[in-house]
N, C-alpha and C positions, 0 to 999 in steps of 0.2 A: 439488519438493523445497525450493529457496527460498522457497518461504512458509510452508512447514509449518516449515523452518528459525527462520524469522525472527520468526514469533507462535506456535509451538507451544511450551509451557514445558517445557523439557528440562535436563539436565542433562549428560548423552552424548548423543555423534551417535546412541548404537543406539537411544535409546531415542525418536526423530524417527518410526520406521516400527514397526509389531509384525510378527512375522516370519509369521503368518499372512496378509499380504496382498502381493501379489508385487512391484506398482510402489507409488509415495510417492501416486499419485494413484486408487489405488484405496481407501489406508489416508486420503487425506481425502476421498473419498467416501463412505466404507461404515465407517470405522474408528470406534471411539469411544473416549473417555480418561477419567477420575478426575483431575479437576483438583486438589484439596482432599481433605479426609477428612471435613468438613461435607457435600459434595456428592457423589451420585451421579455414575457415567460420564455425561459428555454425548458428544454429535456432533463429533469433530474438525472436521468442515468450520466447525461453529457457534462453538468456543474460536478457530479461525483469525479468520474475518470480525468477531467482536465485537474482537477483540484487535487485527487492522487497521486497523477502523474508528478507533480512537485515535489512528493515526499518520498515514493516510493521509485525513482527513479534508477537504483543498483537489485535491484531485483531478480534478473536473469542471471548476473552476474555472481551473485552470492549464488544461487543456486548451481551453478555451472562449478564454482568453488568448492561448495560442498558434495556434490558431485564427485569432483575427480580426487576430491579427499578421502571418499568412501570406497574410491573402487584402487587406493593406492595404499588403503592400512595404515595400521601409525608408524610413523618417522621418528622412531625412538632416537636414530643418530643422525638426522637431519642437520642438527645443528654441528654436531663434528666436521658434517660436509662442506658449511658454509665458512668458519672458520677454526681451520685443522690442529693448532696448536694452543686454543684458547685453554683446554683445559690442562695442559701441564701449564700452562701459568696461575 
């Protein structure tokens, strides 16, 4: 329901699901929507994932960062490393 929330264009909650499909996750799998009036219905799942990909585009990348933060422990002297005499001044 949250992402069909968050990237499906609505204007009411009702109109998030169509009442022929039972859960949120059946209507973005199988459901389809009229974005425009230039365009025919497309694929909810497809209006979700293109409309994500805009927002959510550093994703892998955070992840890959937190990642190799976790498996490196905290950097208490990190900053010593980066510059060495900052703290006698």
């Amino acid at each position: 329901m949250t992402l069909i929330k968050l990237f499906l264009p609505h204007r009411k909650l009702s109109e998030t699901k169509s009442t022929s499909y039972e859960t949120y996750k059946d209507f973005l799998d199988g459901g389809s929507r009229r974005v425009s009036v230039k365009d025919g219905a497309k694929p909810v799942s497809d209006i979700v994932r293109a409309n994500e990909c805009q927002f959510n585009y550093g994703d892998s990348q955070i992840d890959d960062g937190i990642t190799i933060l976790q498996s490196c422990g905290e950097l208490e002297g990190a900053w010593a490393c980066i510059a060495l005499n900052t703290e006698s001044d």
